[in-house]
ZAMARGU-4260 file (C-alpha; in steps of 0.2 Angstrom, whole numbers, plus 5000, padded with zeros to 4 digits):
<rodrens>
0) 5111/5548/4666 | 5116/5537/4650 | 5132/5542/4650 | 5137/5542/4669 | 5131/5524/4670
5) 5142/5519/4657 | 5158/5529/4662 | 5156/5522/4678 | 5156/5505/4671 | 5171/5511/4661
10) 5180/5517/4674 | 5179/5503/4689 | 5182/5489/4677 | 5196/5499/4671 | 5202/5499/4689
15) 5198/5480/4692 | 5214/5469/4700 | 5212/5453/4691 | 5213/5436/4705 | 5222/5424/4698
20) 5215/5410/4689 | 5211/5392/4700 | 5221/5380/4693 | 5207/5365/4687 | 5192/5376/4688
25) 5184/5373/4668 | 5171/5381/4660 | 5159/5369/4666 | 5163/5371/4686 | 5154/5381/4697
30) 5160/5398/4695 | 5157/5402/4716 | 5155/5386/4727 | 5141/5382/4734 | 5133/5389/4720
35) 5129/5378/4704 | 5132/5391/4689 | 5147/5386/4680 | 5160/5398/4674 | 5151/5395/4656
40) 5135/5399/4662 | 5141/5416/4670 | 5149/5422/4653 | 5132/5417/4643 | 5123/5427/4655
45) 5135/5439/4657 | 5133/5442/4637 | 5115/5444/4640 | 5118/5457/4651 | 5128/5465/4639
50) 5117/5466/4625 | 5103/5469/4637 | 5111/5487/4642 | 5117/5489/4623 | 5100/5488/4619
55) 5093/5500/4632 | 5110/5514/4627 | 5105/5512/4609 | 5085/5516/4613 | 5092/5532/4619
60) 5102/5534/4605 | 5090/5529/4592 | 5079/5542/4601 | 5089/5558/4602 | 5089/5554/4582
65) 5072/5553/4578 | 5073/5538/4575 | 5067/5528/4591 | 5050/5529/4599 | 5052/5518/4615
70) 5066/5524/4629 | 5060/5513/4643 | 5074/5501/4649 | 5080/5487/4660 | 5096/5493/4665
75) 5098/5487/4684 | 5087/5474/4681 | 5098/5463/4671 | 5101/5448/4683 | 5083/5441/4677
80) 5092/5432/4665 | 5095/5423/4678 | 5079/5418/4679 | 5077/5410/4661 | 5093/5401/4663
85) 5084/5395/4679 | 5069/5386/4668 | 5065/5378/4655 | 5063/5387/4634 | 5046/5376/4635
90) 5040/5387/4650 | 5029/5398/4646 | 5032/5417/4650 | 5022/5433/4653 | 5037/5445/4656
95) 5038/5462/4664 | 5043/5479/4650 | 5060/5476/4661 | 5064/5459/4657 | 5077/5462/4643
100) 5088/5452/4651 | 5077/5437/4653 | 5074/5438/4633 | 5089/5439/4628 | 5095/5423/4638
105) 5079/5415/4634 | 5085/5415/4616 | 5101/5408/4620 | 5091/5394/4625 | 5084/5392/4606
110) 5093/5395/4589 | 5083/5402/4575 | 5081/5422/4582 | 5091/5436/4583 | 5085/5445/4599
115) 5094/5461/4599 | 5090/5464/4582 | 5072/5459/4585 | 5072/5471/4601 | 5081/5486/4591
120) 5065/5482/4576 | 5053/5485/4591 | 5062/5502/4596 | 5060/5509/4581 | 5042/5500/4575
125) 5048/5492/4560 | 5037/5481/4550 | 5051/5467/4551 | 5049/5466/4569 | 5044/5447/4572
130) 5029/5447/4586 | 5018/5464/4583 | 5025/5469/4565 | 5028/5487/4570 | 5015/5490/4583
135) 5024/5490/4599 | 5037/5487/4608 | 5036/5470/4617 | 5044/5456/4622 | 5037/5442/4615
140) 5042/5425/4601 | 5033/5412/4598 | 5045/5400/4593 | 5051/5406/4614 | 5035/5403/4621
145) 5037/5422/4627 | 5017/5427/4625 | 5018/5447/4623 | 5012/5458/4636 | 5009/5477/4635
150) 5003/5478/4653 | 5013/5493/4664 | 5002/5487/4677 | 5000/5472/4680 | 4985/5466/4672
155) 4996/5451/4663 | 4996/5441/4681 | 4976/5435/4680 | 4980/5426/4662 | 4997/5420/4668
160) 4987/5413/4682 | 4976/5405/4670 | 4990/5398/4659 | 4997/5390/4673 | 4979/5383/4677
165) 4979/5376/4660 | 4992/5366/4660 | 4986/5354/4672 | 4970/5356/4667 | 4972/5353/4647
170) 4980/5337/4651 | 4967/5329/4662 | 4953/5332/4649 | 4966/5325/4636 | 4967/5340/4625
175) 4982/5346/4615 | 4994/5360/4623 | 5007/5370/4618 | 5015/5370/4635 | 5023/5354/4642
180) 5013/5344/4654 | 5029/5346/4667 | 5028/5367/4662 | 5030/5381/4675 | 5022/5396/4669
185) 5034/5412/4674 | 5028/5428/4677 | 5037/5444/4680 | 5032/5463/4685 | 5038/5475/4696
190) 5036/5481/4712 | 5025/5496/4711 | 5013/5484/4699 | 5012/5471/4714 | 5002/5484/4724
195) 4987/5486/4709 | 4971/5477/4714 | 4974/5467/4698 | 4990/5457/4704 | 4983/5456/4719
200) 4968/5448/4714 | 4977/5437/4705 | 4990/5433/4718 | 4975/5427/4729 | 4967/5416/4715
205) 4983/5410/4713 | 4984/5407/4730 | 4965/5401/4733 | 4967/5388/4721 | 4982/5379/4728
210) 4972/5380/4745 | 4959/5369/4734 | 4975/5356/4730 | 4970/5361/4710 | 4987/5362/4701
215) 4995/5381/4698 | 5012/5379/4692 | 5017/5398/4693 | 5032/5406/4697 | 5029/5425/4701
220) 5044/5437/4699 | 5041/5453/4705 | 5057/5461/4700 | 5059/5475/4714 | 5069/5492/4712
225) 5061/5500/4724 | 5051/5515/4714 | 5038/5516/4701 | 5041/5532/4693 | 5045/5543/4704
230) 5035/5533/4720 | 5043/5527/4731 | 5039/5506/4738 | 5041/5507/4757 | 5058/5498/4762
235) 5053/5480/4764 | 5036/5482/4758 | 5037/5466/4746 | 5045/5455/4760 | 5033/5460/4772
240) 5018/5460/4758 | 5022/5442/4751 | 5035/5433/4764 | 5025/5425/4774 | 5008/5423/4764
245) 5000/5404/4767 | 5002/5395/4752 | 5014/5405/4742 | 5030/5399/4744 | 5042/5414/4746
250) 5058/5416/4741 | 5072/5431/4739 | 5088/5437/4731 | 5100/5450/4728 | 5102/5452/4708
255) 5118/5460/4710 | 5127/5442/4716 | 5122/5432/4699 | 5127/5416/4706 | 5116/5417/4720
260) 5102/5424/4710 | 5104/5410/4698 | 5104/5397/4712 | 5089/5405/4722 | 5077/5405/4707
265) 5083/5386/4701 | 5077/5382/4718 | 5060/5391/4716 | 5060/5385/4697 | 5062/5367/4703
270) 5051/5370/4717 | 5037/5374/4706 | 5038/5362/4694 | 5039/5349/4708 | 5024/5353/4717
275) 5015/5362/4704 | 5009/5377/4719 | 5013/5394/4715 | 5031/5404/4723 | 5036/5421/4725
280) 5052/5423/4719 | 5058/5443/4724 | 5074/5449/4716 | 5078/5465/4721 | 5086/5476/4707
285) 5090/5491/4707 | 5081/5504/4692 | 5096/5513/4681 | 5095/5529/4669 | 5077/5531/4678
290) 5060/5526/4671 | 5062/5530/4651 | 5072/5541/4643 | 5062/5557/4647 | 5059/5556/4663
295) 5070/5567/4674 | 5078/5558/4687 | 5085/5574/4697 | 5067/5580/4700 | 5062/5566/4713
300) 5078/5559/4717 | 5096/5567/4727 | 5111/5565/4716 | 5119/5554/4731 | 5105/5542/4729
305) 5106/5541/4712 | 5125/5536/4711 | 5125/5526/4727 | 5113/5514/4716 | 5128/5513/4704
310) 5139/5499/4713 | 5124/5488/4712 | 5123/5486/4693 | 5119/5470/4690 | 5130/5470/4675
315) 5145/5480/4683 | 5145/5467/4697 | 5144/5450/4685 | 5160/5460/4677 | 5167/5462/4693
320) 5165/5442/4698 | 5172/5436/4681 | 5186/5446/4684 | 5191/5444/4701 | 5189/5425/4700
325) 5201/5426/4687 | 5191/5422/4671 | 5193/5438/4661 | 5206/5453/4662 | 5199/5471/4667
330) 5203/5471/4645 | 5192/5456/4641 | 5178/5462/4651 | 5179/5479/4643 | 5183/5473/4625
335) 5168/5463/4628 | 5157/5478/4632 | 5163/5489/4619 | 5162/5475/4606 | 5142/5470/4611
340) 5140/5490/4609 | 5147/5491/4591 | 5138/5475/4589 | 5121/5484/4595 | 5125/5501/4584
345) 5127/5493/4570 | 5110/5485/4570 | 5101/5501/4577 | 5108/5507/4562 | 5102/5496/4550
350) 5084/5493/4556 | 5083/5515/4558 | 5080/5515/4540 | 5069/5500/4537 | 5050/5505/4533
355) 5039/5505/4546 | 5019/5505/4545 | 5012/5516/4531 | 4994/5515/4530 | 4976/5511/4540
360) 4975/5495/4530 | 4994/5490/4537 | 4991/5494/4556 | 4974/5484/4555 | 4979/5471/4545
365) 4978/5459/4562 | 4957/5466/4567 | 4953/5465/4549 | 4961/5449/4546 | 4951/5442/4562
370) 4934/5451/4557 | 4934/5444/4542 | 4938/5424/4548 | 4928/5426/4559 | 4913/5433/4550
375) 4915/5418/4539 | 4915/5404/4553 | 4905/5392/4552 | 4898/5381/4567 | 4904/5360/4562
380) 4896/5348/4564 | 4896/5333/4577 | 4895/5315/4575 | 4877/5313/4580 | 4879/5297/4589
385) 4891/5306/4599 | 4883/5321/4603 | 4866/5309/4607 | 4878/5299/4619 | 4883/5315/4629
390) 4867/5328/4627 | 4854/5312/4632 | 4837/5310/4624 | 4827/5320/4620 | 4843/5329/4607
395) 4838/5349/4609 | 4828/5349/4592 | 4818/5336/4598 | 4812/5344/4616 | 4800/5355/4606
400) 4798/5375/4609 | 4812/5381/4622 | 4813/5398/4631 | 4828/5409/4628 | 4837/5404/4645
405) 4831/5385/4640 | 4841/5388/4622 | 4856/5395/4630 | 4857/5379/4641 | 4855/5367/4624
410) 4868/5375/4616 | 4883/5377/4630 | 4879/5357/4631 | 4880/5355/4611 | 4897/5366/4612
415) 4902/5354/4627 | 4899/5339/4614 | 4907/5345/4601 | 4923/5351/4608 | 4932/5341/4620
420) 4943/5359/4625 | 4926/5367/4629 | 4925/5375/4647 | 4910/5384/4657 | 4915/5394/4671
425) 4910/5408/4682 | 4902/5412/4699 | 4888/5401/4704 | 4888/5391/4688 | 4890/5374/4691
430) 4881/5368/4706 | 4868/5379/4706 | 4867/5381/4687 | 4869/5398/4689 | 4855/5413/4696
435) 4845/5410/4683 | 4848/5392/4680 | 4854/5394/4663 | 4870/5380/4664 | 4858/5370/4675
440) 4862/5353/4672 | 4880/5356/4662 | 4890/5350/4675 | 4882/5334/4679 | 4884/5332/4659
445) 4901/5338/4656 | 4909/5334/4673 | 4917/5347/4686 | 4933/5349/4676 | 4924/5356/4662
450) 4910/5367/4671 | 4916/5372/4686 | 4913/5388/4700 | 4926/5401/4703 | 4930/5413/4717
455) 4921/5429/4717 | 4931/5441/4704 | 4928/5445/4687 | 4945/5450/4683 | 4951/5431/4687
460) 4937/5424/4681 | 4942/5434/4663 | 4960/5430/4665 | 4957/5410/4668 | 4948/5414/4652
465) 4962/5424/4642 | 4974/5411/4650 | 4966/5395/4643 | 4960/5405/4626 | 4980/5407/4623
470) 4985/5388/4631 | 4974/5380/4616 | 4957/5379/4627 | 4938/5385/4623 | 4933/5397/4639
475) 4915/5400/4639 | 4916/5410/4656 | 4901/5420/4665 | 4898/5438/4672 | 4885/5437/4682
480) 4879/5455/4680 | 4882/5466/4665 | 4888/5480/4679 | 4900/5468/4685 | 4909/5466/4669
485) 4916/5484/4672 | 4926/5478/4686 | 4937/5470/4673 | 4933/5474/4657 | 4952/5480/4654
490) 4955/5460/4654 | 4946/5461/4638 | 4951/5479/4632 | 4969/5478/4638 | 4973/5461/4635
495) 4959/5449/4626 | 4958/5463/4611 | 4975/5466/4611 | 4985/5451/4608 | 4981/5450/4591
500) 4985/5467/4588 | 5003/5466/4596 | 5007/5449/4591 | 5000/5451/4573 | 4988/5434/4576
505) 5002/5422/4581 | 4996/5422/4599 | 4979/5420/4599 | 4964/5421/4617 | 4948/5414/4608
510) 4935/5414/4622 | 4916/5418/4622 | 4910/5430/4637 | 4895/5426/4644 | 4886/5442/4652
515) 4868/5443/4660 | 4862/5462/4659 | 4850/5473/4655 | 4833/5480/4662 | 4816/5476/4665
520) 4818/5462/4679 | 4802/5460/4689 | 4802/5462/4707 | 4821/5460/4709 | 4835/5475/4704
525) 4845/5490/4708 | 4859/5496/4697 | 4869/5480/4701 | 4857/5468/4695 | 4850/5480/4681
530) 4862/5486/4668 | 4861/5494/4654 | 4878/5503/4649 | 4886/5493/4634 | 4899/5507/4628
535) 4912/5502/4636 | 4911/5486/4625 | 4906/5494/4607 | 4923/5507/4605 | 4937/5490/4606
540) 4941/5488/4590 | 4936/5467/4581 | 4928/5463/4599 | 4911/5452/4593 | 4895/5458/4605
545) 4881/5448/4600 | 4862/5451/4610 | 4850/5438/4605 | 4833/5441/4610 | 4823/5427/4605
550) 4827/5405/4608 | 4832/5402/4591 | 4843/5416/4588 | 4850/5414/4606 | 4857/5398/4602
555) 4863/5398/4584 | 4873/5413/4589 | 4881/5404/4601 | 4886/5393/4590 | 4891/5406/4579
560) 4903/5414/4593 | 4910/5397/4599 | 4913/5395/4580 | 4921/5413/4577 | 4933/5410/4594
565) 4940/5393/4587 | 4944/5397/4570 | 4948/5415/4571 | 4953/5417/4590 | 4938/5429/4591
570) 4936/5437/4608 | 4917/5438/4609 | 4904/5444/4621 | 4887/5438/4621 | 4874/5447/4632
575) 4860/5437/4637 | 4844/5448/4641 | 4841/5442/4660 | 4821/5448/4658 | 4819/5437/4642
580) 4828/5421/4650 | 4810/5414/4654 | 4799/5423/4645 | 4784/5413/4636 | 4772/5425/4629
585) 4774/5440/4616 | 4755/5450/4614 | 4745/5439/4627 | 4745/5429/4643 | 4746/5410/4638
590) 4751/5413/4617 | 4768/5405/4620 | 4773/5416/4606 | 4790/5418/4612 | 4796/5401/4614
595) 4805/5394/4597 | 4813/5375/4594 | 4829/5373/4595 | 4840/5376/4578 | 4841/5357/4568
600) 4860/5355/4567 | 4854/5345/4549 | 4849/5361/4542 | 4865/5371/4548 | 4867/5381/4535
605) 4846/5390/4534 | 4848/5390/4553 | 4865/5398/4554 | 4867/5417/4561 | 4883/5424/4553
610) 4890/5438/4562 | 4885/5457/4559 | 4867/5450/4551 | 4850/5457/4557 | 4832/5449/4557
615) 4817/5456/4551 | 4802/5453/4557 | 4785/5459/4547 | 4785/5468/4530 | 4777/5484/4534
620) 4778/5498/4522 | 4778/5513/4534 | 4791/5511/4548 | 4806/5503/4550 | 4808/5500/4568
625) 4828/5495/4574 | 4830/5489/4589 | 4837/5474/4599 | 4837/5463/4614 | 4820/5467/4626
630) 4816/5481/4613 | 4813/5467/4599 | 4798/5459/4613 | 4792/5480/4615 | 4795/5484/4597
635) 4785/5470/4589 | 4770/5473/4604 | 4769/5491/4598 | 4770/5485/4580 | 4755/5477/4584
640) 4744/5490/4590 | 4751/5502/4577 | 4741/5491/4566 | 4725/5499/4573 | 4733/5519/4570
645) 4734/5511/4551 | 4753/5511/4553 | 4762/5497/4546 | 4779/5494/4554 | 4793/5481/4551
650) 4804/5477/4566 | 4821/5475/4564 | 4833/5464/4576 | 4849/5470/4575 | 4856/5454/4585
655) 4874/5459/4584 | 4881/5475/4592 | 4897/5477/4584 | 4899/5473/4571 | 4884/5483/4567
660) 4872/5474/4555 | 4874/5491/4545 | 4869/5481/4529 | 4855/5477/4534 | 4850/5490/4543
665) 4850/5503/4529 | 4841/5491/4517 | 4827/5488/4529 | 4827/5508/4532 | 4825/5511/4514
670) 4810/5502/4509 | 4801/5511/4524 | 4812/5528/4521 | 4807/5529/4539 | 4818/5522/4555
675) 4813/5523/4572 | 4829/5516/4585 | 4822/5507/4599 | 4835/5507/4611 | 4837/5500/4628
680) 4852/5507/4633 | 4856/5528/4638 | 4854/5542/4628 | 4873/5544/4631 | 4886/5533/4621
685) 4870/5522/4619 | 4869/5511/4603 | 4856/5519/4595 | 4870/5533/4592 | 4880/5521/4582
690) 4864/5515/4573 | 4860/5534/4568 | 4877/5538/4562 | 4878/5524/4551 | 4862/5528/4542
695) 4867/5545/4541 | 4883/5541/4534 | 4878/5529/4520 | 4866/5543/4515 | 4849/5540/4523
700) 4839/5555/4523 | 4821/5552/4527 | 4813/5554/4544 | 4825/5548/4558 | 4822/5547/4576
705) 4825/5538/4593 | 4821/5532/4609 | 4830/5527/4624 | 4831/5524/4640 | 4836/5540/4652
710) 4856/5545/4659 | 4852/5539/4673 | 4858/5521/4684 | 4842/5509/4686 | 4835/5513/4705
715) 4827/5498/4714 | 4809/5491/4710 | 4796/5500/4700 | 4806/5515/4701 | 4816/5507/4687
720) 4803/5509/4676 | 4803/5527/4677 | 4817/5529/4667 | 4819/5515/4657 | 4812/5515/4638
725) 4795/5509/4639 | 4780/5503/4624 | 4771/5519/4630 | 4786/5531/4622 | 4789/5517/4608
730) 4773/5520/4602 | 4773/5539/4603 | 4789/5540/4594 | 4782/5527/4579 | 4767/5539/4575
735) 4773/5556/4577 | 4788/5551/4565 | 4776/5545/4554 | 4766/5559/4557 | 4777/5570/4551
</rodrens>
């Protein structure tokens, strides 16, 4: 299919009748009255073009030699070039796997890079390549404000959403940006990708805040070729879909007719940037050489169809312009071609032999790199006149012994004092102060630009986050429910995890997740409400999952997450126990034993909770118990009444989830030499699974066991309790294993 579409283009320029040149027309006049491209602007883009379907021939090339690993293209799709001649280099963009041409003319814009070459480095995942070093294929520079994507579908649109939000936002609160105050954030997919819940999610947030009159510049591209793989969009389905859609200004063009294409998204560039509201700006394309180079084209589609898309290269038909108008020969326009291919070989040749990644250690230079910064973060300090000025009197360390919820609440208003690019966010949080009132009171403190409600969707809610994290702001955002994080948790797989990864740490999303989860609330539940499933969190790779238990810790390892997200861009996630929010007892009705004062910022460093550190409480001889959020409050009950079987257990807080406090752990483990896991969560891709193979794997072989809750979702009221880990069978496992 390579090959027809480039003997085709052969063959019809070939052909082409030159029309004569217009006597006075320069470089600098538009090349198609009324349209305002210039003659120069058509033969920039036209070069884009060309070394946007150089670079998609030698994929395939580079391929059928070994020497590739990455075939799909954006041949047909090459008028978006248009597109970032249409804006500004400043803008920043989130761009679609078939946005070639827009990278290409995006560097025009900036001198310093070498695009093809660093596209060609991509292909064949060399260790010079400048944004991921070898580990993908993306489109993405810094120095072109092009933040790299690795979505297929659609899940860059909820934190280009958020980058646009944060544009308007970081200048009201007078905090640095890297985007332009006058930015328009541009966004490109394709069609198939417009109809996944997650671009229409954020689509409608785009949308829903415009409604509000909050600033959104966004430009959405959804670059149409009518088929994603080999399914067919309904004709018209985009137009019909998006066209007329309340408070998304819509508009359309043809990307075979450059000049129009360039005019139509100017308009909607300059339409955005204006009124700062989002548009839809549909291009229709047409896909070429199908979806990669293994797909087989023939099996889904007739031969007629196939070549009747030919006449509507993009390329082709900018060829056919230049030469008609008289600007180029049918010989200049080919000589151009076959010299941007020899141009194109010739690299793909040189960077085929150029070394790629070689070793674990190289591939995970970027997680390793972030673990360790951010293991080693520190919380800083705030003037104290300052932070009295905001938080009020009493100061946190002067209110006496707090709750858990209470300490949370301290410490998202110390955060707010101390850094001015600090936001809370989430359903229900602001007004309200959330269900549980744990941000009570942060709003009236911070104001509503800093702690503000959303609309009801996690995966907005996480892409605002991931959007603000990479425009230089703080996100402290809230699930509501641990079983609501599942919704979305691909925001923080897919794209938080990830950008480090792919853009080796130059683009960074720090942001702290704030999740309500787990069991064992009274009177009020269901699967919804209770949750206890955390794997889906544990297996991505330098994600931070902390699970405080008790007020102190709760509140110095929030500080220790806002800490780790600003130095190291860490993406964390910090689950707060909902039954343990308001808890004020430990062993008996009125002992106020788990309430604890608030951490003295003056003795920072004895208060700090570094990351991937346990805490022991007790120093019994004859059990070590492991455990972690409500089984720290179980675990140190049924120490307590092991006393009486002349058992003496220590209980050991994990606080951190991963990274695993495996240090800890198996010192505690081998001054016992026995370890009971106290674990909340399933018996299935629970933690205590992680806990187990780690003290296997370091060597521990004295009596091991666990106990967790059963494979089974939490039913509603006291039914929960059925299958749910209890003291009963805490205590059972503690003296048979020691029994034994």
């Amino acid at each position: 299919m390579a090959e027809q579409i480039d003997d085709y283009f052969t063959s019809v320029v070939s052909g082409l009748i030159p029309g004569e040149s217009r006597p006075g027309v320069g470089p600098e006049d538009p090349i198609q009255p009324p349209f305002p491209l210039s003659v120069r602007g058509v033969l920039d883009l036209f070069d884009a073009q060309l070394g946007s379907r150089h670079l998609d021939l030698a994929a395939r090339w580079l391929r059928s030699r070994g020497k590739g690993f990455y075939t799909i293209g954006s041949s047909g799709h090459e008028s978006n070039a248009a597109v970032a001649a249409a804006l500004r280099p400043t803008d920043p963009a989130l761009l679609h796997y078939r946005s070639g041409g827009f990278f290409l003319a995006r560097a025009q814009q900036v001198d310093g890079s070498d695009p093809l070459r660093d596209v060609l480095l991509g292909l064949v995942a060399a260790t010079e390549e400048p944004i991921s070093g070898g580990r993908h294929k993306v489109f993405g520079r810094r120095d072109l404000n092009i933040i790299p994507q690795t979505s297929t579908i659609a899940s860059h649109l909820p934190r280009a959403v958020g980058v646009a939000f944060s544009i308007a936002r970081s200048e009201k609160l007078h905090v640095p940006s890297p985007w332009p105050a006058d930015a328009v954030t541009v966004c490109s997919f394709g069609d198939a990708s417009a109809n996944h819940s997650t671009a229409v999610g954020a689509i409608n947030t785009a949308v829903h805040a415009a409604y509000q009159g909050l600033p959104l510049p966004l430009l959405l591209v959804c670059e149409d070729n009518g088929i994603g793989i080999s399914t067919r969009t309904p004709q018209g389905w985009i137009a019909a879909n998006f066209g007329d859609r309340a408070g998304l200004e819509y508009f359309e063009a043809d990307g075979s007719d450059l000049p129009a294409a360039y005019a139509t998204a100017k308009h909607a560039a300059d339409w955005v940037r204006r009124h700062r509201k989002p548009a839809f700006l549909h291009l229709r394309t047409v896909r070429l050489m199908g979806h990669a180079g293994s797909d087989v084209e023939a099996a889904y589609r007739t031969s007629a169809e196939i070549a009747a898309d030919f006449d509507r290269d993009p390329v082709l038909c900018t060829a056919k312009l230049l030469v008609e108008r008289g600007h180029l020969s049918p010989t200049d326009a080919l000589d151009l071609y076959e010299q941007k291919r020899a141009e194109v070989l010739e690299l793909a040749e040189q960077v085929g032999e150029l070394p790629q990644l070689d070793s674990p250690a190289a591939v995970m230079k970027p997680l390793t790199d972030s673990a360790v910064e951010a293991a080693a973060a520190v919380p800083e300090r705030v003037d104290s006149d300052r932070r009295a000025q905001f938080v009020g009197s009493p100061l946190p360390e002067e209110e006496g012994p707090l709750t858990t919820g209470l300490a949370i609440n301290r410490a998202l208003l110390d955060v707010l004092a101390r850094y001015p690019e600090a936001l809370v966010f989430g359903e229900d949080v602001a007004r309200k102060g959330g269900v549980y009132g744990v941000t009570r009171g942060l709003m009236k403190k911070a104001g509503s630009a800093r702690v503000f409600d959303t609309l009801l969707d996690e995966q907005a809610i996480l892409g605002l986050a991931l959007g603000a994290g990479v425009s230089g702001l703080l996100p402290i955002p809230e699930i509501q429910y641990l079983a609501y994080l599942h919704n979305a948790a691909d925001q923080i797989r897919g794209e938080g995890a990830t950008l480090q990864f792919f853009s080796d740490r130059q683009y960074r999303n720090p942001m702290v997740v704030r999740v309500a989860g787990y069991g064992y609330q009274k009177g009020f539940g269901g699967h919804f409400h209770n949750d206890n499933a955390v794997a889906a969190l544990r297996d991505i790779p330098v994600v931070v999952v902390a699970s405080p238990a008790r007020p102190d810790d709760a509140a110095a390892m929030m500080h220790t997450c806002v800490a780790a997200a600003r130095t190291a861009g860490a993406v964390c996630v910090y689950l707060e126990p909902i039954a343990l929010y308001h808890t004020r007892d430990l062993y008996e009705d009125g002992d106020e034993r788990w309430l604890a004062a608030y951490p003295d910022p003056a003795k920072r460093a004895e208060n700090r909770v570094p990351i991937g550190s346990a805490r022991t409480y007790g120093d019994g001889t004859d059990l070590t118990i492991v455990t972690f959020g409500n089984g720290v409050r179980m675990s140190l009950r049924v120490a307590r009444r092991l006393e009486k079987a002349h058992i003496a257990a220590r209980v050991v807080d994990m606080r951190w989830l991963a990274p695993l406090p495996v240090h800890d752990i198996v010192r505690e483990a081998n001054v016992t030499g026995r370890v009971l896991v106290v674990d909340e969560t399933r018996t299935s891709g629970g933690v205590s699974e992680g806990v187990v193979a780690a003290l296997v794997d370091d060597g521990f072989t004295g009596p091991l066991a666990r106990v967790t809750s059963d494979d089974s979702f939490i039913p509603l009221g006291d039914a929960a309790l059925e299958v749910l880990l209890s003291e009963e069978t805490i205590e059972a496992a503690a003296i048979k294993l020691v029994s034994r």
